[in-house]
N, C-alpha and C positions, 0 to 999 in steps of 0.2 A: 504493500500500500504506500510505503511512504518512497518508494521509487517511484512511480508513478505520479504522486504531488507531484513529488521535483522533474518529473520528465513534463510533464503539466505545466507546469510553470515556465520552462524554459523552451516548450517544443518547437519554437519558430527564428529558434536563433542561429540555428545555424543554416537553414531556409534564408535569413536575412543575410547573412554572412554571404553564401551562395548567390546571391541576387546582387550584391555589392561589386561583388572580387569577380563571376562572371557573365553575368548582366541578366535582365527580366526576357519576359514569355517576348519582347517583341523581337530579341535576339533570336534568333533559330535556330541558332547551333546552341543555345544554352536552353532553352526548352527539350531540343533534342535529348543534349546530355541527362536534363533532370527527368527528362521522362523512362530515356532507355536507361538508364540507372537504378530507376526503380524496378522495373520491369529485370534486371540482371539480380538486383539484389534479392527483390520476392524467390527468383529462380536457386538462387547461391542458400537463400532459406531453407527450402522445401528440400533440395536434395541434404543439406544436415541433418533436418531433423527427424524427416520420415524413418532414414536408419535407427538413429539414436531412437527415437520411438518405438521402432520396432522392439530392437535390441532391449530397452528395458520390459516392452511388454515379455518380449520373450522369456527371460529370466525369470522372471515373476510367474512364470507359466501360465500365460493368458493368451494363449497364438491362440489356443483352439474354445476360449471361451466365447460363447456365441451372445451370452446375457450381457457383458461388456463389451463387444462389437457394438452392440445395439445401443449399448451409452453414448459409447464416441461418434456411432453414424448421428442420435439425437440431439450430442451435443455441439455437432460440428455440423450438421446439415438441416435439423429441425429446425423448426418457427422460431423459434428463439436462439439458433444457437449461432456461432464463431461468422461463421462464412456470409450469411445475413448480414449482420453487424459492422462486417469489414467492407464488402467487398460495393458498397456502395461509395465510401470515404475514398477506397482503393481509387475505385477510376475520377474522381475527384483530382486526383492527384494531377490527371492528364489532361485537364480543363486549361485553357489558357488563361493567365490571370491570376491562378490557382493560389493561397495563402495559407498556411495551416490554421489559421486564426478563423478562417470559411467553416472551420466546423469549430462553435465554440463550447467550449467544455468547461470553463470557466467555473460554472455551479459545483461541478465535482470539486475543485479545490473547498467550497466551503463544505462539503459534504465531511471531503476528510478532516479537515479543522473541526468540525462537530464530532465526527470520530475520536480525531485524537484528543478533543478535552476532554470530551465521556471519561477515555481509556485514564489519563490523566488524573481525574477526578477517583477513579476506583482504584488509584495507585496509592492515589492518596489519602485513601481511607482504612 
């Protein structure tokens, strides 16, 4: 959670940096770059983790359980779940103009400040 705050806090800074040092959406070769960039890194993602995912399912001996297949296919492809959630922001990404500040998330910071004094609060009792 509290990584998160701070990636919250800071997510457009180096977006802004990016935008400074090699220039906005009207550039085309810097649109280019930020766009096939994401598009390599989502890529550079997926093949990390899917092994490493595997491999711990595996050890944990769950290849062949079929009730937790049915978690990850629910929570990764259901109405509520990962892929829904992302992959709208995702192609956001390759909109001209594009700002990470376009999708404001703001409220979750107070969310976790309300969080963390709760937690705070019961430490301190």
């Amino acid at each position: 959670n509290w990584h998160a705050l701070e990636e919250t806090e800071h997510k457009a800074v180096a977006f802004d940096v990016y935008r400074t040092v090699i220039g906005d959406d009207s550039n085309l070769g810097a649109y280019a770059l930020r766009s096939g960039t994401l598009v390599l890194a989502t890529g550079i993602f997926f093949a990390l983790f899917i092994p490493f995912y595997l491999h711990n399912v595996r050890i944990k001996g769950g290849l062949t359980d079929l009730k937790g297949w049915r978690a990850v296919a629910k929570h990764t492809w259901g109405r509520k779940g990962i892929f829904l959630n992302i992959t709208k922001p995702w192609f956001d990404w390759f909109k001209p103009g594009f700002h990470p500040w376009d999708h404001d998330n703001s409220e979750q910071l107070q969310n976790f400040e309300a969080l963390l004094g709760n937690l705070l609060k019961e430490e301190a009792a």
